[in-house]
C-alpha positions as CSV (number, residue, x, y, z in Angstrom):
1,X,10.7,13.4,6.5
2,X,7.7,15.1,6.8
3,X,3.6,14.6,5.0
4,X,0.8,16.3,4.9
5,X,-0.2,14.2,8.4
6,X,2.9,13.4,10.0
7,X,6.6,14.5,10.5
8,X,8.7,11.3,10.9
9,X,12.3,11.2,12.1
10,X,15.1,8.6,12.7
11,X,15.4,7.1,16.1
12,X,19.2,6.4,17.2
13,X,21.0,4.4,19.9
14,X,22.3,6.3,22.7
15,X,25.4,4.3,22.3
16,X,26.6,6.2,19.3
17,X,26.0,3.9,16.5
18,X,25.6,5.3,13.3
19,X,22.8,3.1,12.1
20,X,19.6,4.3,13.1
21,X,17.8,1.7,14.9
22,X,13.3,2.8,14.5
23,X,11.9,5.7,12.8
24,X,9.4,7.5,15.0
25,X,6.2,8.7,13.5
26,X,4.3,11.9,15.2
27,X,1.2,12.7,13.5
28,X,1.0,16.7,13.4
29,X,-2.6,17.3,14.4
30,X,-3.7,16.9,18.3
31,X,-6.4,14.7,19.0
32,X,-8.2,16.1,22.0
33,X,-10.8,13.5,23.0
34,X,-9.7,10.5,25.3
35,X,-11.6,7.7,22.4
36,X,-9.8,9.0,20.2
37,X,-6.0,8.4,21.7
38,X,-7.5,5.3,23.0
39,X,-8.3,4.1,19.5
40,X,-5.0,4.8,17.8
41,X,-3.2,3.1,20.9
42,X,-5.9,0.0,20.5
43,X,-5.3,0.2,16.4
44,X,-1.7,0.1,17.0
45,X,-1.9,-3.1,19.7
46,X,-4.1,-4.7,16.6
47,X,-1.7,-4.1,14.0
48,X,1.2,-5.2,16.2
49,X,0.1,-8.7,16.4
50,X,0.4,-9.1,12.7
51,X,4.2,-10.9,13.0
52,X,5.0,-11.3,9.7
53,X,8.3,-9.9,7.4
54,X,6.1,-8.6,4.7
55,X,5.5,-6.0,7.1
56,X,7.1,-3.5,9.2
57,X,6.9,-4.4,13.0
58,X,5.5,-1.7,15.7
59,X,7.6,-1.2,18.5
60,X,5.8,1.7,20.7
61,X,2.9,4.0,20.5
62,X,2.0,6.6,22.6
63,X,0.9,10.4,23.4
64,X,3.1,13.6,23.7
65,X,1.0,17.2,24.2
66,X,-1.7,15.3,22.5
67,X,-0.6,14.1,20.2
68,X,0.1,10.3,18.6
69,X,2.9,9.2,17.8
70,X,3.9,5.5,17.1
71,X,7.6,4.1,16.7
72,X,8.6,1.2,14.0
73,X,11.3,-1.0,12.3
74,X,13.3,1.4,10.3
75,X,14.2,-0.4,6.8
76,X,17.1,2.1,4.7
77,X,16.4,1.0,1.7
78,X,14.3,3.0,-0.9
79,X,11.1,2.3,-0.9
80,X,8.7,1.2,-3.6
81,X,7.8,4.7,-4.6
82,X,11.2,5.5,-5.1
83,X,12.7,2.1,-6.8
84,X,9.6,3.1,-9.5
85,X,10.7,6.8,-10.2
86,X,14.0,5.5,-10.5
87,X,13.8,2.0,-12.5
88,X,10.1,1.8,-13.5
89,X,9.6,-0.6,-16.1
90,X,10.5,-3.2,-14.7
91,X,10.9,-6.3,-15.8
92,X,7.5,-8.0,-16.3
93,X,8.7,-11.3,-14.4
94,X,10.0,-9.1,-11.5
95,X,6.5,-7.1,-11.1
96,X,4.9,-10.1,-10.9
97,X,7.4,-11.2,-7.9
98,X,6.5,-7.9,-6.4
99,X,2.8,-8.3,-6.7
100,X,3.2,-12.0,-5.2
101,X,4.9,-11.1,-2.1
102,X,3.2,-7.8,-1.6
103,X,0.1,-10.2,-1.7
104,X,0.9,-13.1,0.2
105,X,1.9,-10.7,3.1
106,X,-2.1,-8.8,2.7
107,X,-3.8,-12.2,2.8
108,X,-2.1,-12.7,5.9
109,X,-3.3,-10.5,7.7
110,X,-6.8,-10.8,6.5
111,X,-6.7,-14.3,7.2
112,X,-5.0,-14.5,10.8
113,X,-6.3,-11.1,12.0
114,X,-9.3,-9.8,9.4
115,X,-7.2,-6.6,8.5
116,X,-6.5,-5.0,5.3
117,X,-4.9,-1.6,4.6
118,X,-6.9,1.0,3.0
119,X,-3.8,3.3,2.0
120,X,-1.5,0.9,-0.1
121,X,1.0,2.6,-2.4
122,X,4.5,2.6,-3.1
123,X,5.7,4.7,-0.6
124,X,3.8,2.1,2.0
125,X,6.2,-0.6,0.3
126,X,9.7,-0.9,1.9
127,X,12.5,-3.2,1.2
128,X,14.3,-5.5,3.6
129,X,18.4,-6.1,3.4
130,X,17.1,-9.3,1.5
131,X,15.2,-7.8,-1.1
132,X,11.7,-9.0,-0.3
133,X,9.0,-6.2,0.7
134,X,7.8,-5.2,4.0
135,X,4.6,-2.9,4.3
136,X,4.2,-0.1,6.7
137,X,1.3,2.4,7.5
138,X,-1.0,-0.1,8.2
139,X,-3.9,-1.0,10.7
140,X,-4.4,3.0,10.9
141,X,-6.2,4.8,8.0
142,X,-9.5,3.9,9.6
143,X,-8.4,5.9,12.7
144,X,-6.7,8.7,10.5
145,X,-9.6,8.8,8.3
146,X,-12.2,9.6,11.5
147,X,-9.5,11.5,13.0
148,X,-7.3,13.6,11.2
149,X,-9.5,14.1,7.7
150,X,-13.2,14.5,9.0
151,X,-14.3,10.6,8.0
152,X,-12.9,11.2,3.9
153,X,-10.8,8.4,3.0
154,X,-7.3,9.1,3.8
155,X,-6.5,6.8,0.4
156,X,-3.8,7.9,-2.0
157,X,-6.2,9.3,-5.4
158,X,-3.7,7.9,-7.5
159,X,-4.1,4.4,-6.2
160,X,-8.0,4.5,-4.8
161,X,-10.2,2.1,-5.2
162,X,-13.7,3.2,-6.7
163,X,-15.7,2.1,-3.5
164,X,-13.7,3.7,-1.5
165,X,-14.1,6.9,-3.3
166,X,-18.2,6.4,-3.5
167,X,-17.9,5.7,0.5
168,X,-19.4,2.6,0.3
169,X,-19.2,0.1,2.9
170,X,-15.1,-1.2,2.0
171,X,-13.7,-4.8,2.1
172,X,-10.1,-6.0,1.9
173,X,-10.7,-6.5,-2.0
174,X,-9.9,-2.3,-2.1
175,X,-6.4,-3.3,-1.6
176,X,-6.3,-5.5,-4.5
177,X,-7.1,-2.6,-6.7
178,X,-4.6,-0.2,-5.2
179,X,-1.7,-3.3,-5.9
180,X,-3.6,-3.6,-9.4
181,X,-2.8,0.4,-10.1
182,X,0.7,-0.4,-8.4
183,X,1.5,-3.4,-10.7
184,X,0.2,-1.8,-14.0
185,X,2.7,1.5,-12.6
186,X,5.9,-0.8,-12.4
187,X,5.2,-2.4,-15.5
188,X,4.8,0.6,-17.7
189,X,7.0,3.3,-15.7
190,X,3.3,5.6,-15.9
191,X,-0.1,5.6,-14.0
192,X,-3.3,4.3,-15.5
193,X,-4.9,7.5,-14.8
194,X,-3.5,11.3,-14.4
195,X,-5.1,14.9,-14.0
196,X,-3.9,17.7,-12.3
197,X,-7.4,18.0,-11.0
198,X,-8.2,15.5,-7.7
199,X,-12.1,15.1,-8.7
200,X,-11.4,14.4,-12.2
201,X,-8.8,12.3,-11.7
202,X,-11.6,10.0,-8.9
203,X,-14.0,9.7,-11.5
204,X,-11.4,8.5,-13.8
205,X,-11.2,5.3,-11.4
206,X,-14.9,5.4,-11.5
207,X,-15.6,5.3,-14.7
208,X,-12.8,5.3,-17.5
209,X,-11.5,1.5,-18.0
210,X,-8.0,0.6,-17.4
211,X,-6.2,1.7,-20.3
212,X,-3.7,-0.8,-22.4
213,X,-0.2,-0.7,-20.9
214,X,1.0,-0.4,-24.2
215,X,-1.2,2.8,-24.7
216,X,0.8,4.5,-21.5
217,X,3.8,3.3,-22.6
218,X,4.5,1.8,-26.2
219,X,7.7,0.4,-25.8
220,X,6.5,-2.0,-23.1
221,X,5.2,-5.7,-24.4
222,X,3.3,-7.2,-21.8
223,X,2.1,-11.1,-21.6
224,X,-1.8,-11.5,-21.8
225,X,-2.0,-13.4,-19.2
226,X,-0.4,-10.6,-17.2
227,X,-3.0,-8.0,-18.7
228,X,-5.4,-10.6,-17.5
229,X,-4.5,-10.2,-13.9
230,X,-4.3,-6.4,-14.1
231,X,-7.7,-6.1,-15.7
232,X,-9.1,-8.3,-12.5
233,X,-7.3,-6.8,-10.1
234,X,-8.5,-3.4,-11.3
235,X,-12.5,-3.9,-11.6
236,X,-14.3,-1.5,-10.8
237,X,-17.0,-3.7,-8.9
238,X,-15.3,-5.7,-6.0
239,X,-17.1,-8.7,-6.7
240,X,-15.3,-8.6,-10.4
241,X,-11.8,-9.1,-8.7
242,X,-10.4,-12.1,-7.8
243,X,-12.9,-14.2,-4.9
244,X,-9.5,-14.2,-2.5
245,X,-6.1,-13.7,-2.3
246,X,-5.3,-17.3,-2.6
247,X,-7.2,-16.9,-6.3
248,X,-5.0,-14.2,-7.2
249,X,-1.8,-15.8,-5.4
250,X,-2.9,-18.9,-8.2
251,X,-3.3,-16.8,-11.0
252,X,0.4,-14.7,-10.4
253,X,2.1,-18.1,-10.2
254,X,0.7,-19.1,-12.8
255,X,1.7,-16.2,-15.3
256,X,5.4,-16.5,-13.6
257,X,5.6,-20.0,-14.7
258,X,4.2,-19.3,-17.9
259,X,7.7,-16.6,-18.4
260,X,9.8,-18.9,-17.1
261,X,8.7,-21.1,-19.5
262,X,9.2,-18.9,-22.6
């Protein structure tokens, strides 16, 4: 497949199987200065350690006429992206799942190693054979950002946290938000906020508030302790999220209970 950044293709066994075994990312644009290759190959050592099935694991990373390239874990099935064009709403019970796991992997890897993504959105959100998410792209968009976009956030405007959009100095709580725009997506088939026009559609995460899900989608019923979690997840100030991820962990199972219960 190929992105605005990077062409990525399907890595295969020399012995002739027919399942492809990595998928190789080469990101199109040559970085000529030697800190620069040395600080993708260092980001990619860093994100490697991070051992965990709720993400994807790094295999390689290297150079070829200058330019990066990293190889990874190849999961077939669609991704997160795709499962929401598809199926979106989903069942409120089964976002919630999604949220959970997606989480549980993000806190982690701020926990164990102090990292957070900075570019999460569905198509960053891969399934395993089992059904349970695995997250790839990350430990990079710092290096992309400085790299490959002249130092402008590399972050997805549909999913952007307002901080990160105002360039100020970004914590792991960014992430939350961008799962926060996720989870209110999968709930109501829609995004919170649309325009055809990047700038307007920023200052729509700036400063329009999360709209009802109802109000994107009527036929959708959602539990309030569910609009709860989407409203905190979604503030515009970091510090009017949830403290940690163990908080918001709390707060999911909670809700979950609460539907099992009904």
């Amino acid at each position: 497949s190929d992105t605005e950044m990077a062409r990525i293709y399907l890595v295969f066994s020399p012995d002739g199987s027919d399942e492809p075994e990595s998928a190789l990312k080469i990101f199109k644009k040559p970085v000529p200065s030697d800190k620069a290759q040395q600080d993708f190959l260092d980001a990619i050592q860093a994100a490697a350690k991070i051992q965990h099935p709720g993400f994807i694991r790094y295999l390689e990373a290297g150079l070829h006429d200058g330019r990066c390239y990293y190889v990874a874990e190849y999961l077939d099935r669609l991704n997160l992206a795709k499962r929401i064009s598809q199926k979106a709403p989903f069942h409120e019970a089964e976002c919630l799942e999604i949220v959970r796991h997606i989480g549980a992997a993000l806190s982690y890897a701020l926990n164990s190693y102090k990292m957070f993504h900075r570019n999460l959105k569905p198509s960053n959100v891969l399934y395993r054979k089992d059904g349970t998410t695995a997250i790839a792209d990350y430990g990079l968009a710092t290096w992309e950002s400085v790299n490959l976009a002249d130092c402008v956030s590399i972050a997805s405007p549909w999913y952007i946290s307002p901080e990160q959009i105002l360039g100020k100095r970004i914590g792991w709580s960014c992430d939350m938000y961008s799962l926060g725009i996720m989870l209110f997506q999968m709930l109501t088939g829609v995004l919170p906020f649309h325009s055809t026009v990047e700038e307007e559609l920023l200052g729509l995460h700036m400063d329009v508030p999360l709209p009802a899900p109802e109000e994107r989608n009527p036929n959708v019923r959602i539990s309030p302790d569910t609009v709860d979690i989407l409203k905190t997840m979604t503030a515009k100030s970091p510090t009017a999220r949830y403290a940690d991820w163990a908080e918001f962990l709390q707060a999911v199972d909670g809700a979950i209970a609460l539907l099992k219960a009904s």
